[in-house]
N, C-alpha and C positions, 0 to 999 in steps of 0.2 A: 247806672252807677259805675264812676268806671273808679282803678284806684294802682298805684304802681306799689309794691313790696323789693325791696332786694331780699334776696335769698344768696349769702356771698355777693360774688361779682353779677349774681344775675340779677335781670328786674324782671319780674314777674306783675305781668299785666292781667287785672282782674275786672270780668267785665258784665254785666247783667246784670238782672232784675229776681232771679231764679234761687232758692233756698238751695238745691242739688247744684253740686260741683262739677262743671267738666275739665279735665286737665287735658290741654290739646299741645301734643310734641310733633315738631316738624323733622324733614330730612335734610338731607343734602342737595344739593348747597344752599337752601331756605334759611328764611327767618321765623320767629310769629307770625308776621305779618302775611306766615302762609294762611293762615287762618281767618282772616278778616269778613270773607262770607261767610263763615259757619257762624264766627263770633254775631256776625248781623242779624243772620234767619234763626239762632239760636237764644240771643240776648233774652228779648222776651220771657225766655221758660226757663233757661239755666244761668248761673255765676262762671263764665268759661273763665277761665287760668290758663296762659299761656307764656311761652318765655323762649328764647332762643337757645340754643343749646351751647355749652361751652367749645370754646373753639370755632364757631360759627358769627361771631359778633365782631363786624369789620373794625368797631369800634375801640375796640383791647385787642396787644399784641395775640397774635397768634401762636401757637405751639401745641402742641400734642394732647390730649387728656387721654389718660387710661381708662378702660371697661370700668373700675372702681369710681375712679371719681368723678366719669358722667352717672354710674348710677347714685353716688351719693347727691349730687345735686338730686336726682328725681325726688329719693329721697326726703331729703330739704324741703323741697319745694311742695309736695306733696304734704306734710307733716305742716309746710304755716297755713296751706289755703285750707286744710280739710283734718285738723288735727283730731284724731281719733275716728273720724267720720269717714262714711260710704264715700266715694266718688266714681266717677265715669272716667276713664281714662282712656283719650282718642288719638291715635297715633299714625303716622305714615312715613314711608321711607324708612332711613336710618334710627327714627323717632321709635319706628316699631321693632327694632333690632337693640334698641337699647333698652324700650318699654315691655316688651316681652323677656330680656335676661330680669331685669326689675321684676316683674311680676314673679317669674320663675323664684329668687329670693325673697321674696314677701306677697305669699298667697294669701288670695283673700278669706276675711274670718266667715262671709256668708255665703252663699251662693252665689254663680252669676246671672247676668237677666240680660236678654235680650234688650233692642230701642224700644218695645212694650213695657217692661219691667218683667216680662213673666219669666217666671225662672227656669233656669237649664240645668242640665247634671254634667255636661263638660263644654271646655274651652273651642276644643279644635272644630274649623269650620264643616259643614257637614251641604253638600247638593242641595240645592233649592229645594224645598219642600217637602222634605225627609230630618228628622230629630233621630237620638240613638237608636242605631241598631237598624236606619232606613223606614224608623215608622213617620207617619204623617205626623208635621206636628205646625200649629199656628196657622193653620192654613196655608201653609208653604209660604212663610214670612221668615226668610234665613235670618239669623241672630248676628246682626250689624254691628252693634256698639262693643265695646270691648267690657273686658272683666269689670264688676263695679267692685273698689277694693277698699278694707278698710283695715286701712294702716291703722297699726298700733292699738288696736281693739280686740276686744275677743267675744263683744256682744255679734249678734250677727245669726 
């Protein structure tokens, strides 16, 4: 199912088969269009979300945005794909320098969870096959996927 939203000036391209949200933000100098393998081998199991980031879209002039108003896009964009609801939020590059101030202002209401779902007590990456504090944990399965976050929620 695939399906276009504007969010402002942006479109947000929604794509899968999948109840769970993934919001996938690219870097510089990308588009969405960084994403179109993951959207592929992902489609099947998740609803990816994706969109290019303002200032990056050859399409509309060009000019500056502030730290504020690319994170009010996320924002945005976040609140129509996943309104109140968990999601997965998959970032690289610039995408994770925007996506981490974002998170940093709207932490999430539940815990996070690794690509398992199983749950962790913190964010920062930690060595292969060490969990807090250097104990084993998952069978030395590092925690890949980013925060699962739910905006504007307090279930969780």
């Amino acid at each position: 199912m695939q399906q276009t939203l504007k969010v402002g000036d942006v479109e947000v391209h929604l794509e899968g088969q999948g109840t769970e949200i993934i919001v996938m933000v690219h870097g510089w100098p990308d588009t969405y269009r960084l994403w179109d393998a993951q959207v592929a081998a992902l489609g099947d199991r998740f609803r990816c979300a994706r969109f290019t980031l303002p200032g990056f879209d050859s399409r509309h002039a060009r000019r500056a945005y502030s730290l504020a108003e690319v994170l009010a896009v996320y924002r945005q964009v976040i609140e129509q794909v996943s309104p109140g609801k968990p999601l997965i939020l998959l970032v690289h590059d610039w995408g994770a320098v925007f996506g981490y101030r974002f998170f940093a202002q709207a932490p999430p209401t539940g815990q996070p969870a690794d690509r398992r779902g199983h749950r962790r007590r913190r964010l920062a990456p930690t060595p292969e096959g060490t969990g807090p504090q250097g104990q084993a944990d998952d069978g030395g399965v590092p925690a890949v996927a980013g925060p699962r976050l739910g905006v504007g929620s307090r279930a969780g």
